[in-house]
C-alpha positions as CSV (number, residue, x, y, z in Angstrom):
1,X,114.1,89.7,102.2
2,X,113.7,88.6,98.8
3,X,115.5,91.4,97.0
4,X,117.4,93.1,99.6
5,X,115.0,96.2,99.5
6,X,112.8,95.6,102.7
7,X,115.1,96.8,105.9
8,X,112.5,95.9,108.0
9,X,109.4,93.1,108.7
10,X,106.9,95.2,109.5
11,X,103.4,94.7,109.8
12,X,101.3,97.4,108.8
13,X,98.0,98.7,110.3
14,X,95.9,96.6,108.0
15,X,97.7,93.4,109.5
16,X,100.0,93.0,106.6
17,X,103.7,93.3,106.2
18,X,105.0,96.7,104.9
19,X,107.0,97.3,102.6
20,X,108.9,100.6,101.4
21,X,106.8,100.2,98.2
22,X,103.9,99.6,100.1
23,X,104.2,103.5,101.7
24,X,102.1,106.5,100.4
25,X,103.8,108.5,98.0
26,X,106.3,111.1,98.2
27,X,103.8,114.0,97.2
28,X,100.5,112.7,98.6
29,X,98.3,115.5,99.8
30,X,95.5,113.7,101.8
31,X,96.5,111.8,104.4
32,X,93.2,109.2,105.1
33,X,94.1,107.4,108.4
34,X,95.4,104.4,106.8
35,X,98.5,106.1,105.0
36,X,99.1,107.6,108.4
37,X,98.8,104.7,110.2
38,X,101.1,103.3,107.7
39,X,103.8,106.2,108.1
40,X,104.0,105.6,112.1
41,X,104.6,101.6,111.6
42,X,107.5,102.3,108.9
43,X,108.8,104.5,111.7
44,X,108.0,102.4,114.5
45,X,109.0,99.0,112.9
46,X,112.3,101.0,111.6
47,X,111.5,100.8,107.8
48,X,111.9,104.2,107.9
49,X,113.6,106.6,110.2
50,X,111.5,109.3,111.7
51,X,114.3,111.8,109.7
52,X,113.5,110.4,106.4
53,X,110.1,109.9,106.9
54,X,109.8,113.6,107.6
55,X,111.9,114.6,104.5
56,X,109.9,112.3,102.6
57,X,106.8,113.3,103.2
58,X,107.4,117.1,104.4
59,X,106.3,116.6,107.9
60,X,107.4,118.6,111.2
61,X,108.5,116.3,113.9
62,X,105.9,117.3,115.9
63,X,102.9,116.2,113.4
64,X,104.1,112.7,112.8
65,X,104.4,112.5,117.0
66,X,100.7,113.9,116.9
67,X,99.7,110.8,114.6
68,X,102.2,108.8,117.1
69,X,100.4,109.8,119.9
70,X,96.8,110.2,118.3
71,X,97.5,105.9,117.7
72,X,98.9,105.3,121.4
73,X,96.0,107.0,123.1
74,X,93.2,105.7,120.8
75,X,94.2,103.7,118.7
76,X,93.4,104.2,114.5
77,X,89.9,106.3,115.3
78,X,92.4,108.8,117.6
79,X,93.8,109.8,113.6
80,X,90.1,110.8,112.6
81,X,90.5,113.6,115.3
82,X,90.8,117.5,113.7
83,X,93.0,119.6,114.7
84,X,90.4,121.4,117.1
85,X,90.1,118.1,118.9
86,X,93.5,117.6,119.5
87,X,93.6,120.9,121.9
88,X,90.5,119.2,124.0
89,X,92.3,118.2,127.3
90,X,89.0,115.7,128.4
């Protein structure tokens, strides 16, 4: 903690540390897997609470825990899956 802004060491999905400048953008519109993946570590590595990162990024609760989950069951490929997919129950 150089500057006093990082709150957290978290490493991000790419294997390197994440930073709250490091994050997508407040207003991003397209959410690749990568800034997802991102999101969930700030969460998970407490960067970001999930409260802020929902404000934030104008997310229900229950999306973010569908990346959350999507990661925990498959890992980064589970984020590719369309919202069709997610109501398979294979």
């Amino acid at each position: 903690m150089q500057n006093g802004t990082s709150r957290a060491n978290v490493i991000g999905p790419t294997g390197k540390p994440l930073t709250l400048a490091d994050l997508p953008k407040a207003n991003t519109q397209r959410w690749v897997i990568r800034r997802k993946a991102e999101v969930v570590a700030a969460v998970q590595g407490g960067l970001l609470s999930l409260e802020e990162a929902c404000n934030r990024y104008s997310l229900s609760v229950e999306e973010f825990l569908s990346w959350q989950q999507a990661i925990t069951k498959n890992g980064l490929p589970g984020l590719r899956a369309t919202r069709v997919q997610q109501y398979r129950t294979d």
